[in-house]
C-alpha positions in Angstrom: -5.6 -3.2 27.2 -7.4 -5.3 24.4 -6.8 -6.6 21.4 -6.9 -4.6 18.6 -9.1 -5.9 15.5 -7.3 -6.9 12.8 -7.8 -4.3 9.4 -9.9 -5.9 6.8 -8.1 -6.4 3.2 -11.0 -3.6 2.2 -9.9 -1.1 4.8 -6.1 -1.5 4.0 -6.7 -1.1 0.1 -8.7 2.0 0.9 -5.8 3.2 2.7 -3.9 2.7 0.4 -5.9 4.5 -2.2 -6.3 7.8 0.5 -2.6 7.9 0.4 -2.1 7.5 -3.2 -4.1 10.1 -4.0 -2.6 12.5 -1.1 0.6 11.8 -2.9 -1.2 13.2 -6.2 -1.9 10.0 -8.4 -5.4 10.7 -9.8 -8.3 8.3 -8.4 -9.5 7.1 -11.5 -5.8 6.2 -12.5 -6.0 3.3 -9.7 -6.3 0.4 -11.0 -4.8 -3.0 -9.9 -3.0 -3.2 -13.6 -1.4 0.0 -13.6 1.9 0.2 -13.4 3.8 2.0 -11.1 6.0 3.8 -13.5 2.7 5.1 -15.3 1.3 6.2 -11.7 4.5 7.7 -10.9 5.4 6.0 -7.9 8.9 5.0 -6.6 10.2 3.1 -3.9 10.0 6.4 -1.5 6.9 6.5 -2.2 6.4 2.6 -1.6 8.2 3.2 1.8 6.1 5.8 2.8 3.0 3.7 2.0 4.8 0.9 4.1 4.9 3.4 7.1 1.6 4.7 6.9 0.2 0.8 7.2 2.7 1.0 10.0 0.9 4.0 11.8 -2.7 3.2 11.1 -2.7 -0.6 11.5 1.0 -2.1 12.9 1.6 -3.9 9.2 5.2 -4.2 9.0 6.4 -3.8 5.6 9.8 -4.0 4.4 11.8 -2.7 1.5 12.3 -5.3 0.0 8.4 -7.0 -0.5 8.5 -4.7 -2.7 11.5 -5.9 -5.1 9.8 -7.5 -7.9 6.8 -5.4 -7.6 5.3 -3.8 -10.8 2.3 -2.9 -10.7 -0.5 -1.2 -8.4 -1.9 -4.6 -7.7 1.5 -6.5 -6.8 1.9 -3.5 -4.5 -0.9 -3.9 -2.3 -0.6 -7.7 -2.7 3.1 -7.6 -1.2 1.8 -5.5 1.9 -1.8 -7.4 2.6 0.8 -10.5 2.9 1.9 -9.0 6.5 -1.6 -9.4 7.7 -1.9 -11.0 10.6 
């Protein structure tokens, strides 16, 4: 089998975005400095974000990158950091 090409950062924060929205944050409420108590999202939903980089691209994210996370931004920092 080959290699499978590594996501770009672009194609990760996309997904991201899809799945935000699928979990009904509005798309013009996406914004790196939002917060994720004003876009409603929790660690479940942080965990479930986690496993859907898991299913689409083999990003490993753990609980606890996200510990100090506040923000939209921080939260797709702490999961591009597992890019290999």
């Amino acid at each position: 089998m080959g290699q499978t090409e590594t996501p770009s950062r672009e194609q990760i924060m996309q997904r991201i975005q899809v799945a935000l929205v699928e979990f009904g944050v509005e798309s013009d409420h996406l914004r790196p400095e939002a917060s994720l108590e004003e876009l409603d999202i929790d660690s479940l939903d942080l965990f479930e974000l986690g496993q859907i980089l898991h299913q689409d691209f083999g990003i490993e994210v753990e609980a606890q990158d996200f510990d100090e996370v506040e923000t939209l931004g921080e939260a797709q920092e702490a999961m591009l950091r597992h890019l290999k």
